[in-house]
C-alpha positions as CSV (number, residue, x, y, z in Angstrom):
1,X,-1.1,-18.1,-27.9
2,X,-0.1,-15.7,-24.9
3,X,-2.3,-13.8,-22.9
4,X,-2.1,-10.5,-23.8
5,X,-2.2,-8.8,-20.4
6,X,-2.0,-5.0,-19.6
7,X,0.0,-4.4,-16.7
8,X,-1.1,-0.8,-15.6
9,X,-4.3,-1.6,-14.7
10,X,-2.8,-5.1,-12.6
11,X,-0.5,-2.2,-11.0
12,X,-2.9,0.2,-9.9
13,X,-5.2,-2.5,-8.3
14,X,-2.1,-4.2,-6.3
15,X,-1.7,-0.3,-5.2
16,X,-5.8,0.1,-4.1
17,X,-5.0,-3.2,-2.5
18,X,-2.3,-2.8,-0.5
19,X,-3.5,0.8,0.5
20,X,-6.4,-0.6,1.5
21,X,-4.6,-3.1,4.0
22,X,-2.5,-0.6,5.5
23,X,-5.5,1.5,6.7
24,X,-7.1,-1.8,7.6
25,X,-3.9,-2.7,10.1
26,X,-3.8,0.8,11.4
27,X,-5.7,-0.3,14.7
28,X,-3.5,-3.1,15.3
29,X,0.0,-2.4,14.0
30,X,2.2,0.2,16.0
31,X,3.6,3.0,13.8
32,X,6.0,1.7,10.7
33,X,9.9,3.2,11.0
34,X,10.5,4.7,7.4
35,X,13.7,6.1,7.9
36,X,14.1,7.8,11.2
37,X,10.6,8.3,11.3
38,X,7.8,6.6,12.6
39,X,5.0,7.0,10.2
40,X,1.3,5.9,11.3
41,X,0.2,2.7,8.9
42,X,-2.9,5.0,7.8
43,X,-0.6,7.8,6.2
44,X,1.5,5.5,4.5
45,X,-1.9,3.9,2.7
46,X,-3.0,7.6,1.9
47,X,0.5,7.7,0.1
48,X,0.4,4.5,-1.7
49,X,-3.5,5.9,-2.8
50,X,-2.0,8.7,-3.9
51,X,0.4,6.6,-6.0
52,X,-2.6,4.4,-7.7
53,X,-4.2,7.4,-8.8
54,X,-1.7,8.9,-10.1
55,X,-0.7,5.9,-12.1
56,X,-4.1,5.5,-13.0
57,X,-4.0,9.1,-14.6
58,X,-1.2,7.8,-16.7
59,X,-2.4,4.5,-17.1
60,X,-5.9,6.4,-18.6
61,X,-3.6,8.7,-20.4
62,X,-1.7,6.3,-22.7
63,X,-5.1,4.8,-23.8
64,X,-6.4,8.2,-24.4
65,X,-8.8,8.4,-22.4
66,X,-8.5,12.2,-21.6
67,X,-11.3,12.7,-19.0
68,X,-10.5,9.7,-16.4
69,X,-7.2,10.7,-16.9
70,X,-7.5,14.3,-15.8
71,X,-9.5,13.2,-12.8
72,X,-7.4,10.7,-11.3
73,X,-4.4,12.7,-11.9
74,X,-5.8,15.7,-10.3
75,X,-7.6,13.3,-7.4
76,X,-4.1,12.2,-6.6
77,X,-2.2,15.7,-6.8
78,X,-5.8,16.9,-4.6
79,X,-5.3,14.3,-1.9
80,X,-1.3,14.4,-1.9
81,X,-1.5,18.3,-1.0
82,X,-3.9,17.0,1.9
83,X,-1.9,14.6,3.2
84,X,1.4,16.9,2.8
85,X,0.1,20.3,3.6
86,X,-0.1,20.0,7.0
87,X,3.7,19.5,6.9
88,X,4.3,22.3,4.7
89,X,2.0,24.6,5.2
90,X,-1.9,25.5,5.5
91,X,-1.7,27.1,1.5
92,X,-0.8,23.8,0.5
93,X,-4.1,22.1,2.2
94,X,-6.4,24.8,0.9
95,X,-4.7,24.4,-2.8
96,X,-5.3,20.5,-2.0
97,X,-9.4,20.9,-1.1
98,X,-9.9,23.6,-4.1
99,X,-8.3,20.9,-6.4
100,X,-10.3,18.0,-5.1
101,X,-13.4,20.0,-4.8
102,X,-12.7,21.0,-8.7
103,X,-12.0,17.4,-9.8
104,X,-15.7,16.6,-8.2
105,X,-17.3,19.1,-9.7
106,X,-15.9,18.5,-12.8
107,X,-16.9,14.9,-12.0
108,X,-20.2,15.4,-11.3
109,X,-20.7,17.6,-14.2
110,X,-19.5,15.5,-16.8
111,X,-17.1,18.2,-17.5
């Protein structure tokens, strides 16, 4: 008599969470060293975001739950080419707001 817990969903709110709390210690906290970089604590919860929907597209997936699937995963592909196309390039941050703008549409629509 076990409780029968799925962990996906426990993982992709511990992700919200802690994404969350970076943004919320972005005022106070000076930039976090990853690697040689300093990275500001906002980006880093943009990227941890980006990592909760995406495992929330596969977490969707392997229920088979088709629709919430394609949305989160293309949310989080949408938003990662926003956070990273400045870095790489401005085709990557126009790819990144046509794909979000699609996934809301799409959204909105019931499509």
């Amino acid at each position: 008599m076990g409780l029968n817990v799925d962990p996906g969903p426990w993982a992709v709110g511990t992700l919200v969470g802690l994404a969350g709390l970076l943004v919320l210690l972005e005022p106070v906290v000076d930039p976090l060293a990853v690697g040689t970089a300093r990275v500001p604590a906002v980006v880093l919860g943009a990227l941890v975001l980006i990592a909760a929907l995406l495992l929330g597209g596969v977490v969707f997936a392997r229920r088979g739950r088709r629709v919430p699937a394609v949305v989160h995963g293309g949310a989080g592909l949408g938003l990662l080419a926003l956070v990273v196309g400045p870095a790489v390039g401005a085709w990557l941050l126009v790819a990144g707001v046509a794909l979000l703008a699609a996934v809301g549409l799409s959204t909105v629509s019931g499509r």
